[in-house]
C-alpha positions as a Markdown table, in Angstrom:
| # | Residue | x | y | z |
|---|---|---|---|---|
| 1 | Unk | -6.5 | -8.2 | -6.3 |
| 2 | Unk | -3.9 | -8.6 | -3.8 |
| 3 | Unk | -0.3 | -7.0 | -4.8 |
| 4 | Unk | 2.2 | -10.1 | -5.3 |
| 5 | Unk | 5.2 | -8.1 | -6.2 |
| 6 | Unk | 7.1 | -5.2 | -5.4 |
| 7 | Unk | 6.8 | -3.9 | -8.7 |
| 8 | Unk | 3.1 | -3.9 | -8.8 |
| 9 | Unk | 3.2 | -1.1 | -5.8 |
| 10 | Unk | 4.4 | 1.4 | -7.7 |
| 11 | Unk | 1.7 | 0.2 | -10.4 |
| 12 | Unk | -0.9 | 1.0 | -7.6 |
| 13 | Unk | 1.0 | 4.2 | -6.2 |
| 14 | Unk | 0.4 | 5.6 | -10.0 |
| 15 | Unk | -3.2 | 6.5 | -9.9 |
| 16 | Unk | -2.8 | 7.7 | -6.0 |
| 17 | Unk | -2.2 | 11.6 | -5.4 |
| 18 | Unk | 1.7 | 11.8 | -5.1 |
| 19 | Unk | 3.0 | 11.7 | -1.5 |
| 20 | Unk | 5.9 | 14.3 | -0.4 |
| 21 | Unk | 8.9 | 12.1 | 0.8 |
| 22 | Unk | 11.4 | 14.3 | 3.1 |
| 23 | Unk | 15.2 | 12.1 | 2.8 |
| 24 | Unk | 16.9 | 12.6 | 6.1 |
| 25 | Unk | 20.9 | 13.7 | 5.3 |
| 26 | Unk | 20.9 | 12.6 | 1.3 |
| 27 | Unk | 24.3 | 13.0 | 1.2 |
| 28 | Unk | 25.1 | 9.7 | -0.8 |
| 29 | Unk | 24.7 | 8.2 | -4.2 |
| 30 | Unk | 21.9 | 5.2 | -3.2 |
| 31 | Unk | 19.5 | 7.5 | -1.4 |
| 32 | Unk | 19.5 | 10.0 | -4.2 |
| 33 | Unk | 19.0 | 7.7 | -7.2 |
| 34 | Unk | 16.7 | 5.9 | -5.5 |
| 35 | Unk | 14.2 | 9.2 | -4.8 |
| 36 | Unk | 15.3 | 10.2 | -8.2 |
| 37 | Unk | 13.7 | 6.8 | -9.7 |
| 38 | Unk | 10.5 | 6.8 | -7.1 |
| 39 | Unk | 9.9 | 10.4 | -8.2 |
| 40 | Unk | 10.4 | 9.2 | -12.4 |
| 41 | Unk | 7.5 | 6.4 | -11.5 |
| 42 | Unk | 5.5 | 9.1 | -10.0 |
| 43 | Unk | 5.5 | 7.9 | -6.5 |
| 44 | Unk | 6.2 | 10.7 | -4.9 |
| 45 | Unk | 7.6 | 14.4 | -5.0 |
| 46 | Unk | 11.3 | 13.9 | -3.3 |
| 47 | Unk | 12.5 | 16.7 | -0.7 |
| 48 | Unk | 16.4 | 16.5 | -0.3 |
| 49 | Unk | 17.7 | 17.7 | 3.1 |
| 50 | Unk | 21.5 | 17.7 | 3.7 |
| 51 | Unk | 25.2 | 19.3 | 2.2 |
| 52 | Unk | 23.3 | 20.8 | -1.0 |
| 53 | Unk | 26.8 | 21.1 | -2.4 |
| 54 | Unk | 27.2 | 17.3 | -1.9 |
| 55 | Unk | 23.6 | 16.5 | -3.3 |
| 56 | Unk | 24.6 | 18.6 | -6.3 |
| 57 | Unk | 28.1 | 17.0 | -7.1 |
| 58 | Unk | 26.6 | 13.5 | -6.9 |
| 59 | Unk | 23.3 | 14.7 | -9.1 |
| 60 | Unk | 26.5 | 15.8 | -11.6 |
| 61 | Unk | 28.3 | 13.2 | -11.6 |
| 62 | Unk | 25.4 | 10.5 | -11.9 |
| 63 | Unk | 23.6 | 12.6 | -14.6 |
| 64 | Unk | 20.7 | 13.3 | -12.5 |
| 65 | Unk | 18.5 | 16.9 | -13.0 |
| 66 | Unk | 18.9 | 18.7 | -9.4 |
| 67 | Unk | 15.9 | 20.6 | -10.6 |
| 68 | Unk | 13.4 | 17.4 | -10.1 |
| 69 | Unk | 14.3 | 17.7 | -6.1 |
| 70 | Unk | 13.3 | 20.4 | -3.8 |
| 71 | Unk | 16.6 | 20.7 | -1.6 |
| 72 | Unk | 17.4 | 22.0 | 1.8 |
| 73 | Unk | 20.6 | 22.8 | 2.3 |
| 74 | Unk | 21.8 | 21.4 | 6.3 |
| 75 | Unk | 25.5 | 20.0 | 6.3 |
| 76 | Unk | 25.6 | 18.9 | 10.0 |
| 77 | Unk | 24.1 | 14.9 | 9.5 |
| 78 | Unk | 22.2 | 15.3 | 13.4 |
| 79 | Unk | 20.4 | 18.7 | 12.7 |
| 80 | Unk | 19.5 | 17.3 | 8.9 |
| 81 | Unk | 17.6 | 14.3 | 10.5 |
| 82 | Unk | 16.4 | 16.7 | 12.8 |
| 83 | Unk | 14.9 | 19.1 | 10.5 |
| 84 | Unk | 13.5 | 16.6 | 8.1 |
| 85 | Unk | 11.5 | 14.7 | 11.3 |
| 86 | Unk | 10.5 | 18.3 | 11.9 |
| 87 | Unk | 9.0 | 18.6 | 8.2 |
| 88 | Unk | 7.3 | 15.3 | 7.9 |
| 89 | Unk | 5.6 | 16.2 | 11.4 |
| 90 | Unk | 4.5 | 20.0 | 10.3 |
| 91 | Unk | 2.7 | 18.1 | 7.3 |
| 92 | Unk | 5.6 | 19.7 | 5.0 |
| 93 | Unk | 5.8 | 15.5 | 4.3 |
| 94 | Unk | 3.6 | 12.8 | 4.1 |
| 95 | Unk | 7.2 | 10.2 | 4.4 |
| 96 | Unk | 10.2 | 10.3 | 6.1 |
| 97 | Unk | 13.6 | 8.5 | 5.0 |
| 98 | Unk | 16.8 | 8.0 | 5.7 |
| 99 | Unk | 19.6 | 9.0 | 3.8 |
| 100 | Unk | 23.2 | 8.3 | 4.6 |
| 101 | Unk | 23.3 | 8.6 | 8.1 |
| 102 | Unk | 23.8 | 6.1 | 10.9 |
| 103 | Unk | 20.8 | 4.3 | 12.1 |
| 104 | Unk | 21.1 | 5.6 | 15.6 |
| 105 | Unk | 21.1 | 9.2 | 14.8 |
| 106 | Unk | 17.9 | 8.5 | 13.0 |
| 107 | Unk | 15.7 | 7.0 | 15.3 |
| 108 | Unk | 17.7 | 9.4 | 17.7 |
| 109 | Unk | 15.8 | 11.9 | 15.6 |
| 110 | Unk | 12.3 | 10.3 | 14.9 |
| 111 | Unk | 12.1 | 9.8 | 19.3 |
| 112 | Unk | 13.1 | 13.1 | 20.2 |
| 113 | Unk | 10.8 | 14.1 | 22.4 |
| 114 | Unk | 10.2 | 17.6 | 21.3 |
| 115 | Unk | 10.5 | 17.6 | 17.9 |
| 116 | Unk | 9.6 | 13.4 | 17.1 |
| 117 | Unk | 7.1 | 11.4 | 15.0 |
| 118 | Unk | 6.4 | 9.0 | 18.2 |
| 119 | Unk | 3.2 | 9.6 | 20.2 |
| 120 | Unk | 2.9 | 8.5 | 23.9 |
| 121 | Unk | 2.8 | 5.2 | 24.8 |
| 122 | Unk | 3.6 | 4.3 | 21.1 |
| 123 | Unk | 5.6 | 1.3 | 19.7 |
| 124 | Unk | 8.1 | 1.6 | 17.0 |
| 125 | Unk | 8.9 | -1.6 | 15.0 |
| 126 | Unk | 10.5 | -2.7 | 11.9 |
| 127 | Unk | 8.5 | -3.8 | 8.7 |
| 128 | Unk | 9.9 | -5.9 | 5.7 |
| 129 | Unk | 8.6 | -7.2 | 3.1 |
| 130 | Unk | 10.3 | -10.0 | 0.6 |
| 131 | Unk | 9.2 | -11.3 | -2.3 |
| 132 | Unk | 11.4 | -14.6 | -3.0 |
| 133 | Unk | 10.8 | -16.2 | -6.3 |
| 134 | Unk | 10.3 | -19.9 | -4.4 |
| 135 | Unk | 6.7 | -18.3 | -2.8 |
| 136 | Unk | 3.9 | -17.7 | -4.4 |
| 137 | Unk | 3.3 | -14.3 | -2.5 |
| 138 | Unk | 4.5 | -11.5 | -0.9 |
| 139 | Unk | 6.0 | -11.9 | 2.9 |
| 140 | Unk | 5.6 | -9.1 | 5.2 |
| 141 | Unk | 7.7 | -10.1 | 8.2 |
| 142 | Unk | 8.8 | -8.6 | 11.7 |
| 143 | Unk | 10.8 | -7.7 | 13.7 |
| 144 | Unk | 13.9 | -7.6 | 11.8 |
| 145 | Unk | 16.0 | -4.5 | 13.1 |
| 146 | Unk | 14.3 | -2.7 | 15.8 |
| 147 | Unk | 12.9 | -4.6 | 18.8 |
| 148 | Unk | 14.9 | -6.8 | 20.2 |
| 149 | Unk | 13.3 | -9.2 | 22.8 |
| 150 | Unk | 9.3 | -8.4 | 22.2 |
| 151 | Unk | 7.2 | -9.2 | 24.9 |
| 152 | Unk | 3.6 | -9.9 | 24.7 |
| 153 | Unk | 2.9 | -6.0 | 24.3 |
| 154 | Unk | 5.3 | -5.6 | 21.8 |
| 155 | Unk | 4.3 | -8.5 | 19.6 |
| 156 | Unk | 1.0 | -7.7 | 19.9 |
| 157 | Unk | 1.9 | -4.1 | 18.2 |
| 158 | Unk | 3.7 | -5.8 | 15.7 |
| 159 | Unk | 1.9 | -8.4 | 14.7 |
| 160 | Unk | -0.9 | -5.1 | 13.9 |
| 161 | Unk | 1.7 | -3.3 | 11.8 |
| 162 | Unk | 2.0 | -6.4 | 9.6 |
| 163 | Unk | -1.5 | -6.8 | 9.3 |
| 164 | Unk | -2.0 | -3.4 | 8.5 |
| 165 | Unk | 1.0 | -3.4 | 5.8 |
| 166 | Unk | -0.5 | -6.9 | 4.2 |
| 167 | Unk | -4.0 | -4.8 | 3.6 |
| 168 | Unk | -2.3 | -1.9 | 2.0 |
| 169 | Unk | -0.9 | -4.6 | -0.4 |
| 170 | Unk | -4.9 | -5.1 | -0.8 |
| 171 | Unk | -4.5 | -9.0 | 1.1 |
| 172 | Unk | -8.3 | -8.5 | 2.1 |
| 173 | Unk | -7.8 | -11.2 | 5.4 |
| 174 | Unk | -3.8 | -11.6 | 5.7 |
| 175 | Unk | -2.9 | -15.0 | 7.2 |
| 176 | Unk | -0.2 | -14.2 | 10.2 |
| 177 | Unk | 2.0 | -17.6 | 11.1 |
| 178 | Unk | 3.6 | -16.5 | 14.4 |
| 179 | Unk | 7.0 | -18.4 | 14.1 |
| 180 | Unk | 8.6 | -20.5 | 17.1 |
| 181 | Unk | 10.7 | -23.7 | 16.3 |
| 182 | Unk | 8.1 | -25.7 | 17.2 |
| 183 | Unk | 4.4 | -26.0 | 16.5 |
| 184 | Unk | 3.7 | -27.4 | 20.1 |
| 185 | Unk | 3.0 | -25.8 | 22.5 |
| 186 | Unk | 5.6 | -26.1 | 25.3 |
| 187 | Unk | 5.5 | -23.8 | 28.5 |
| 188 | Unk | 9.6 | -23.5 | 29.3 |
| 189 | Unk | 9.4 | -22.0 | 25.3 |
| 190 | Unk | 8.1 | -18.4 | 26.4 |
| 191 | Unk | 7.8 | -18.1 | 21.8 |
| 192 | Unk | 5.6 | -20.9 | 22.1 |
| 193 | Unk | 3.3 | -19.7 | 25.3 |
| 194 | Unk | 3.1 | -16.0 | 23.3 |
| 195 | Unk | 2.6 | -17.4 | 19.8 |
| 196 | Unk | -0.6 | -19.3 | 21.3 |
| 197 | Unk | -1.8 | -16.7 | 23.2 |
| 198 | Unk | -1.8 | -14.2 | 20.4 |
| 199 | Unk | -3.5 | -17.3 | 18.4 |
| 200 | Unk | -6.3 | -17.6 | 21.0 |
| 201 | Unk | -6.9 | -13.5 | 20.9 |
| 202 | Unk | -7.4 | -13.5 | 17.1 |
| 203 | Unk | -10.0 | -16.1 | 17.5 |
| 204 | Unk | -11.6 | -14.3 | 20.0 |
| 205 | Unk | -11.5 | -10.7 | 18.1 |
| 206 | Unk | -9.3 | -9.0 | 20.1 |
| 207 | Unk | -6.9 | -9.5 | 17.3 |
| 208 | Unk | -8.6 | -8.1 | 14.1 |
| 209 | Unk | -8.5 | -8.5 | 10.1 |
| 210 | Unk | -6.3 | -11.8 | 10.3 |
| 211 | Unk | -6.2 | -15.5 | 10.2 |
| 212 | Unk | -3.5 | -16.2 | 13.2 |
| 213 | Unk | -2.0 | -19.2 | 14.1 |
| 214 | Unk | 0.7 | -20.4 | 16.3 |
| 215 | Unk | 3.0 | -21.8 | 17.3 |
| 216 | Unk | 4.6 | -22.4 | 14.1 |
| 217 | Unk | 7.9 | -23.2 | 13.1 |
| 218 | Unk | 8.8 | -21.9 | 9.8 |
| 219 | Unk | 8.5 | -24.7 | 7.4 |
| 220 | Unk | 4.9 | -25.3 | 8.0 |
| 221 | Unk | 4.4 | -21.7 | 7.7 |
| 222 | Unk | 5.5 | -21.5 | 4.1 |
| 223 | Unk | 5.3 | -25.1 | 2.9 |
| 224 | Unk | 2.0 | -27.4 | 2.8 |
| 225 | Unk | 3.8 | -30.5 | 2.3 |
| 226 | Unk | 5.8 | -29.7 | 5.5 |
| 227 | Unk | 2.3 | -29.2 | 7.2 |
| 228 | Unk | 0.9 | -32.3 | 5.4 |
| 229 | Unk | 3.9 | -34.4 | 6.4 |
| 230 | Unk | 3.0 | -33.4 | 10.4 |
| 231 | Unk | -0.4 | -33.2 | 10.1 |
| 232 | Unk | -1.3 | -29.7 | 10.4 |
| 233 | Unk | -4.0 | -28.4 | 9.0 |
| 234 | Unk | -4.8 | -24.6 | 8.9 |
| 235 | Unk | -5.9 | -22.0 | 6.5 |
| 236 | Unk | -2.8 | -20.6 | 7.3 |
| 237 | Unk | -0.3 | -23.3 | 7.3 |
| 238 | Unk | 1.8 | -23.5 | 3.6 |
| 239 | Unk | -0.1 | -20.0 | 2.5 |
| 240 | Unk | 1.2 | -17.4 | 5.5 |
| 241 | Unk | 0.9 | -13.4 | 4.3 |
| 242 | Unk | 2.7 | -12.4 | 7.6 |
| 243 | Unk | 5.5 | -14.2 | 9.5 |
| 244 | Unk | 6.1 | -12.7 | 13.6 |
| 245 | Unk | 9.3 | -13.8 | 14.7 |
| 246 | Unk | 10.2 | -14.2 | 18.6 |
| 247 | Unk | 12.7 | -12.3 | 18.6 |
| 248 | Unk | 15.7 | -10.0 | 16.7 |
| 249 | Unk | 17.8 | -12.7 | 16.0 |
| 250 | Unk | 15.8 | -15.2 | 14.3 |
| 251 | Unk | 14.2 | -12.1 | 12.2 |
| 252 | Unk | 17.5 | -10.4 | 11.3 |
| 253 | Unk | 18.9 | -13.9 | 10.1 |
| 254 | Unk | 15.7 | -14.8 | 8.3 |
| 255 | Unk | 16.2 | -11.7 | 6.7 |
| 256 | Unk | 19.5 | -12.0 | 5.5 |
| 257 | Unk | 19.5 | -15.1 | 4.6 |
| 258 | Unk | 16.6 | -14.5 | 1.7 |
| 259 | Unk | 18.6 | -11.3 | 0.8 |
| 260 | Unk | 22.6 | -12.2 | 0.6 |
| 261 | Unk | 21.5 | -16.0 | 0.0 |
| 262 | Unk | 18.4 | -16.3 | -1.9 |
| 263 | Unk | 19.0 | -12.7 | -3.5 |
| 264 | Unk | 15.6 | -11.5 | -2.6 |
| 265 | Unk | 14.0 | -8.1 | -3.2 |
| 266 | Unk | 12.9 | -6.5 | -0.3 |
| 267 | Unk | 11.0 | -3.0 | 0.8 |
| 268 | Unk | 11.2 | -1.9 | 4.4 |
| 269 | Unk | 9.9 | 0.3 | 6.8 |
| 270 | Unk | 9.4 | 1.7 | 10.5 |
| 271 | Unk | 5.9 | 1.5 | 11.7 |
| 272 | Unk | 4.3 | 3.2 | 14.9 |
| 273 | Unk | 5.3 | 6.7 | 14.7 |
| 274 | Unk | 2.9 | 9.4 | 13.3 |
| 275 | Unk | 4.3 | 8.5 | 9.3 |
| 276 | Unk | 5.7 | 5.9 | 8.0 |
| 277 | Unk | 9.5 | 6.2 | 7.8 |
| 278 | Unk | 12.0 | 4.3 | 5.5 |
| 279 | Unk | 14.7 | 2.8 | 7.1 |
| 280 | Unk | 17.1 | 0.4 | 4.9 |
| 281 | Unk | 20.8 | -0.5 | 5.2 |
| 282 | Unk | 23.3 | 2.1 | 3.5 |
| 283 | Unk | 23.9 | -0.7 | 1.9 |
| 284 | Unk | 21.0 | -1.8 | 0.3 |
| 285 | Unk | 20.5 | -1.5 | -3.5 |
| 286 | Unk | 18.7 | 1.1 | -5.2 |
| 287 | Unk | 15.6 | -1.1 | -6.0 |
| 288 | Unk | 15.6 | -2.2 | -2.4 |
| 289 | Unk | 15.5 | 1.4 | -1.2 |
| 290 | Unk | 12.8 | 2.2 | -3.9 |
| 291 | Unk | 10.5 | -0.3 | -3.0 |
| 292 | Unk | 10.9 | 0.5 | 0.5 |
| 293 | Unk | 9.6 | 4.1 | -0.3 |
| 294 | Unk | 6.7 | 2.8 | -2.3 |
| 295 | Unk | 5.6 | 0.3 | 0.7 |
| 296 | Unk | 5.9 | 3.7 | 3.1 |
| 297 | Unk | 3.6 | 5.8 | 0.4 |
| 298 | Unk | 1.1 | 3.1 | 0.5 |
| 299 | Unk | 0.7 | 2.5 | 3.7 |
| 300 | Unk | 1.1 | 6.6 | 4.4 |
């Protein structure tokens, strides 16, 4: 049965082997309590690197037993991200996560080319996925935060990664809307050319494991009586798994709007390098960052 709420992945997660998450500078409250909770539900095993004499004045004052970490002590934020892309990448971690650092200095770290999780010619993208009350199922969405203008290439990549992600949540044949503000197809709207493009190579198989269809703007993607009303009809259309947006604007919004307006739950990722690595906003809730690691450990 296909996972329809956040919750139900650390359900799944439960009778799994635990995976070894290694948190990038843990130097703040969120990061910590939130690998403290994942490792409580038996998610994973939770490696702290970062100012150990930080980590253990927060673990004090929040009540939390050090002893349930294992914890490497690396004050300097840039050498802590560093060493804990250099763990997950010696198999000393199955999941990488960021901690209270800047986003910068951790992809910084994850595309070093030395030391990095990215293999040649690989694309990194951004992964969410929200579970809004109002929908009767899980969205995985993208790109939200990483790739700013995809071309063809690049949604192509994408539009894989949330496929991918929608079977680890056991969606046996996820059904992909790729979103444009228009279901024509009108050639001066390059979202429309690509959304139809990337329609056509699902049908022909050089898209597998989805249902894709597009152009579609948003309402018909997530309401039938929108696609009733103009006379759409698709298996996807009002039942969408996976929503590709054209580009980072329209995704960031999207996803901000169901979290500071609609006060949806999210879990989020980075796709593309050699694990799975959590990225969420430093200031993201606890939850948030929990589910995030849960969504990186299944799909690890």
């Amino acid at each position: 049965m296909p996972i329809t709420k956040l919750e139900q992945m650390l359900d799944a997660l439960r009778s799994k082997p635990r995976k070894k998450l290694v948190a990038a500078a843990a130097n703040d409250e969120h990061t910590i309590e939130a690998v403290r909770e994942a490792v409580g539900a038996g998610v994973v095993e939770g490696i702290l690197v970062g100012d150990e004499a930080r980590i253990l004045e927060i673990c004090k004052k929040e009540g939390i037993d050090p002893g349930i970490f294992k914890i490497i002590n690396e004050p300097v934020e840039a050498k802590a991200a560093l060493r804990a892309v250099a763990m997950v990448k010696a198999g000393e971690g199955d999941v990488l996560m960021k901690g209270g650092l800047s986003t910068d200095k951790y992809m910084k770290a994850i595309l070093n080319k030395e030391q990095g999780l990215l293999e040649p010619g690989a694309i990194l993208s951004h992964v969410t996925v929200v579970e809004n009350p109002r929908y009767h199922k899980l969205l995985v969405v993208g790109d939200v935060a990483v790739i700013p203008a995809p071309e063809l290439k690049e949604k192509t990549a994408i539009l894989n990664y949330l496929i991918n992600t929608a079977k680890a949540l056991q969606v046996e044949t996820p059904k992909v809307a790729v979103i444009a503000a228009s279901e024509q197809v009108l050639p001066k709207m390059q979202a429309c050319v690509d959304a139809a493009i990337l329609a056509k190579m699902g049908d022909r198989g050089q898209i597998k494991g989805a249902v894709i269809d597009g152009p579609l703007a948003l309402d018909v993607a997530i309401d039938k009586e929108s696609a009733a009303v103009k006379g759409l009809k698709s298996q996807v259309t009002g039942d969408a798994d996976c929503l590709l947006f054209p580009n980072i604007e329209s995704g960031n919004v999207f996803y901000k709007s169901m979290t500071k307006l609609a006060g949806c739950e999210t879990g989020a990722m980075v796709a593309g390098a050699k694990s799975p690595c959590v990225l969420t906003s430093r200031g993201d809730s606890v939850k948030s960052k929990l589910y995030s690691i849960a969504l990186a450990a299944l799909t690890a």
